[in-house]
C-alpha positions in Angstrom: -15.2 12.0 8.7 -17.6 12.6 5.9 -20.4 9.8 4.9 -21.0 9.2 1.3 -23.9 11.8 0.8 -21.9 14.7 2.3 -18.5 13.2 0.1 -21.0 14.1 -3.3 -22.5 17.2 -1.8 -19.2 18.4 -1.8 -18.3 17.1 -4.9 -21.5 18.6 -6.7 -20.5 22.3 -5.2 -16.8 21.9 -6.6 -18.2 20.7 -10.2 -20.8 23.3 -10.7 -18.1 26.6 -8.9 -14.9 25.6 -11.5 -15.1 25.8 -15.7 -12.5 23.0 -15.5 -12.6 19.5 -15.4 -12.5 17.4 -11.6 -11.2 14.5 -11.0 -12.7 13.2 -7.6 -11.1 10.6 -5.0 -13.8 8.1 -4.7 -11.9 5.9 -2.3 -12.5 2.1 -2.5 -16.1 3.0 -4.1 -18.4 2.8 -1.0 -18.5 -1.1 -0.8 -20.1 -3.8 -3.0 -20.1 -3.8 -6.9 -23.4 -2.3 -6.4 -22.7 0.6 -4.7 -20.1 1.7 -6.8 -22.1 1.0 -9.9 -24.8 3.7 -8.0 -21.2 5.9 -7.2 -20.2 6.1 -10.1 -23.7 6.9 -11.5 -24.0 9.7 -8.7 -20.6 10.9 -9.3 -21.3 11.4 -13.2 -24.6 13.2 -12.5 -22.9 15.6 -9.9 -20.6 16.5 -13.2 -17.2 15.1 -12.6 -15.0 14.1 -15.2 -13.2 11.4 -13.8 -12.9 9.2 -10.6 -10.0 7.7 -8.5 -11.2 4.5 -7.0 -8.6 2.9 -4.8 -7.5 -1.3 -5.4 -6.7 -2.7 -2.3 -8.1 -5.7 0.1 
């Protein structure tokens, strides 16, 4: 199991290696409205295109 740091580590090194868009699976967005706000922010910067956030209680 990967915390959220090494989850956008990885995501940063996938970005910057490929000259094509990624998508990333950013599960159910690390927790509050807050922290996705900062994971989507953090996601962006680390140079994905898009995000999969999962919908479910």
């Amino acid at each position: 199991m990967l915390d959220y740091g090494q989850i956008l580590d990885q995501v940063r090194r996938i970005a910057h290696a490929v000259d094509v868009p990624v998508f990333a699976d950013a599960d159910m967005g690390y927790g509050t409205t807050a922290n996705v706000q900062r994971m989507v922010r953090d996601f962006e910067q680390a140079g994905v295109a898009g995000l999969f956030i999962e919908d479910r209680v």
